[in-house]
C-alpha angles and dihedrals in degrees: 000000000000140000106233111196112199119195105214112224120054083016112055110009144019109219100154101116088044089050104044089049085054095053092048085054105053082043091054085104099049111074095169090069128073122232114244121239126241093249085049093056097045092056099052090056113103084046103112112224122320086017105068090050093051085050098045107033098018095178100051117114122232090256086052095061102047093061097046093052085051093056102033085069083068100042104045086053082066110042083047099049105110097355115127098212093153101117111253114273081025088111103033071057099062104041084050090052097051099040087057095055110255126133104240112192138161129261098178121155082231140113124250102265093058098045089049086042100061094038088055096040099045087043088232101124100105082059094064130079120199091340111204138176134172089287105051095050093038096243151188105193135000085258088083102053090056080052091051098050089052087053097064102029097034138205092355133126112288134194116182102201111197141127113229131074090247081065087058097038089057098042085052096052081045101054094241139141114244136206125197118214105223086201094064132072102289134119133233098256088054090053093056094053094068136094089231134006129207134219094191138359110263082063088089090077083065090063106041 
């Protein structure tokens, strides 16, 4: 038995054209900003919090991007409702993963809703033990969700699957092996850093 720990976007799923809708949309009132591009927003995932908003959207104020963040909750459930974004054998993944014993669980720089967001719209949920993100363990780094995670499941095998370098970098600081996901945003130069990489992913049951 193994403890598979799955970042979300870029790994999972692929929910740059809902996002960045959402986030047009909660913009639609502030005409002194300029509206990030999709390729804009899919590069700043894998950035955890403030981050991800000075990437996406740099000349935003703080201010601005509270309130964006406040109605983009409102938005993204929208854009998201009925919309199938999980990469395709993701969840042919998942079923084969728990059948076969192991504990899956998320390790996602996000905050709570969208983590329960994309488990409940995707209908993934049952495939998923104990989910956390950097929300939900008050984090500072993803580091600390892979420490979370030993902490309730204790001295197992562990995989950490993602597709940006901060995947690699956590799984690192946690002692984990780590498996980069050549479907998702990464670059080149990130897939090389990893102990495996996967061309799709139902790779991942050659490595657990």
């Amino acid at each position: 038995m193994a403890v598979i720990l799955f970042d979300i976007d870029g790994t999972l799923i692929d929910s740059t054209n809902q996002m960045t809708e959402a986030i047009h949309l909660a913009m639609a009132d502030m005409p002194h900003l300029e509206k990030p591009s999709k390729d804009r927003v899919r590069a700043s995932y894998g950035l955890a919090g403030s981050a991800f908003w000075e990437k996406a959207i740099p000349d935003a104020s703080e201010e601005d991007i509270r309130l964006i963040r406040q109605k983009r909750h409102h938005h993204l459930e929208q854009t998201m409702k009925d919309q199938e974004v999980l990469f395709e054998g993701v969840r042919d993944l998942l079923r084969t993963l728990t059948e076969q014993g192991h504990i899956v669980s998320t390790a996602s720089n996000c905050g709570v809703h969208y983590m329960n967001l994309v488990l409940d719209s995707q209908a993934i949920r049952p495939f998923f033990t104990s989910p956390k993100c950097l929300g939900s363990v008050n984090g500072k780094q993803k580091a600390d969700i892979l420490a979370a995670h030993r902490a309730e499941f204790g001295n197992v095998e562990y995989l950490m699957v993602g597709d940006r370098s901060s995947d690699i970098e956590a799984a690192r600081i946690a002692d984990m092996p780590v498996a980069i996901c050549r479907f998702g945003f990464g670059t080149t130069d990130e897939w090389e850093l990893a102990d495996h990489q996967l061309k799709q992913p139902l790779d991942v049951l050659k490595f657990v």
